[in-house]
C-alpha positions as CSV (number, residue, x, y, z in Angstrom):
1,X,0.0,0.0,0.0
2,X,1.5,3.2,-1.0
3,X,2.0,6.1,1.6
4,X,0.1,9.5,0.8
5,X,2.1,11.9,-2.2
6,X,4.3,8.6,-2.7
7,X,5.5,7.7,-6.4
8,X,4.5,4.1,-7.8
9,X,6.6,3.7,-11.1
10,X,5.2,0.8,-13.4
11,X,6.7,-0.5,-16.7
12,X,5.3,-2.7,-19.5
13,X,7.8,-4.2,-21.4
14,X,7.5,-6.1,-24.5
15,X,9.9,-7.1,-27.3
16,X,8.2,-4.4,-29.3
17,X,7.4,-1.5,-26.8
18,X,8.5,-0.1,-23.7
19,X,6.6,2.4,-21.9
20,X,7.3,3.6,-18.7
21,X,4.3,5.2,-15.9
22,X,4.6,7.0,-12.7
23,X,1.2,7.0,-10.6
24,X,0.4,8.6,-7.4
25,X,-2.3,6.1,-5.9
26,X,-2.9,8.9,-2.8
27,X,-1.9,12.3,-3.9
28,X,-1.6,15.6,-1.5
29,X,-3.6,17.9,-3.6
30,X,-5.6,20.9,-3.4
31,X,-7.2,22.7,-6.0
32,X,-8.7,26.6,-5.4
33,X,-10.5,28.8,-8.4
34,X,-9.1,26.7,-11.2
35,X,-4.8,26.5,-9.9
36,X,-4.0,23.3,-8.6
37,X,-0.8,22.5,-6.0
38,X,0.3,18.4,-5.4
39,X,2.9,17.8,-3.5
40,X,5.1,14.3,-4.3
41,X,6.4,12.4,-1.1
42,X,10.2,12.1,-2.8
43,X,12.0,9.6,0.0
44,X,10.3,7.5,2.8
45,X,10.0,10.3,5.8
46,X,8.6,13.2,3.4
47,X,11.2,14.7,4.3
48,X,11.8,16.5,0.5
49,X,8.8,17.3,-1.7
50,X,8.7,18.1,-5.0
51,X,5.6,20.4,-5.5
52,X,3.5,21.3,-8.9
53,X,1.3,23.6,-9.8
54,X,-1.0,24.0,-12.7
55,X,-3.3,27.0,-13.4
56,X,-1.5,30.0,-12.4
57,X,-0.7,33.1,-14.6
58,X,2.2,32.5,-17.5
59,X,5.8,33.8,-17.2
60,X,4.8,35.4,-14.1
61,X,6.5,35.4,-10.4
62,X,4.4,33.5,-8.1
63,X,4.9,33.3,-4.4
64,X,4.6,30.1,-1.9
65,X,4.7,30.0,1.4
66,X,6.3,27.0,3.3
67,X,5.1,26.2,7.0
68,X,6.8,23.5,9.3
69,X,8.9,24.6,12.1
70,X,9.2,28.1,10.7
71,X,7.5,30.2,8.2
72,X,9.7,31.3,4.9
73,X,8.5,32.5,1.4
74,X,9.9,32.3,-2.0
75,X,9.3,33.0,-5.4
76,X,9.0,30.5,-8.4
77,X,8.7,32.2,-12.3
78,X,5.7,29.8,-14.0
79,X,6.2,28.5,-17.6
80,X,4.4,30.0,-20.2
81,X,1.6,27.8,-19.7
82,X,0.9,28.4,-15.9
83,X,2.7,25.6,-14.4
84,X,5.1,25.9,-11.1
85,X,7.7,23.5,-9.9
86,X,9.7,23.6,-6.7
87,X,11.0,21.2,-4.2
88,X,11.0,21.8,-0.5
89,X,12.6,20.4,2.8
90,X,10.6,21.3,5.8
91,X,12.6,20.7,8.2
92,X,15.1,23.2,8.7
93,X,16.0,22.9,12.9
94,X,16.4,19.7,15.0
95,X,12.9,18.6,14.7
96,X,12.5,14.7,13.7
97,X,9.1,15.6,12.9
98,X,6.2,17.8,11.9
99,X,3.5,19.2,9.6
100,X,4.6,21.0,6.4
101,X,2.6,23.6,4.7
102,X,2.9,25.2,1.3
103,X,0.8,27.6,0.3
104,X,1.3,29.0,-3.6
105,X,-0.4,32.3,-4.0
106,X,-1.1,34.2,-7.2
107,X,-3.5,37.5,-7.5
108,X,-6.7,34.9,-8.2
109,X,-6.1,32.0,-6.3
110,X,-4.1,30.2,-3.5
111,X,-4.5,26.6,-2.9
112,X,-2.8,24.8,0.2
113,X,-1.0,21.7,1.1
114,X,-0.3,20.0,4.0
115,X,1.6,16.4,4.6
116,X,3.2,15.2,7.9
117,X,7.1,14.4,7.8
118,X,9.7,12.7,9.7
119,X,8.7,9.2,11.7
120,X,6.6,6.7,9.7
């Protein structure tokens, strides 16, 4: 059984074709007024993310906020089609555990995610 956000990577192989799949059976995803956020569980703890975002304004600098043991914001440039990548480690102090928030703001929406990291 996969953990939430975690990658499941399939392949079908035949003599003739190979194609290769990555599903997330469980994803950590939020969705507000039409931009979507997921965040992908990257190692076992959750300990790095990699986040995506769909929906937000083209070629445009777009703020997210990351939550865990302390609160620091950054700035991502979307694609020309709206899309936002970034990874994150939310654990910058001594902690061996916690909640992670990311918040990824734009002027007409701001969808949030939240995952727990650290102990299994």
């Amino acid at each position: 059984m996969p953990l939430k956000g975690e990658l499941s990577r399939v392949a079908f192989v035949s003599p003739d074709v190979r194609i290769g799949i990555v599903i997330v059976a469980d994803p950590v995803e939020a969705t507000d007024k039409g931009c979507t956020i997921t965040a992908k569980r990257m190692n076992r703890a959750f300990t790095l993310a990699f986040l995506s975002g769909t929906g937000y304004p083209p070629n445009s600098d777009i703020h997210y906020t990351v939550s865990s043991e302390m609160t620091n914001d950054f700035v991502v440039k979307s694609d020309g089609k709206g899309t936002v990548r970034a990874s994150v480690i939310p654990f910058p102090g001594k902690k061996k555990e916690g909640t992670a928030r990311v918040k990824i703001t734009a002027a007409n929406c701001a969808p949030e995610v939240s995952w727990k990291w650290g102990s299994i």
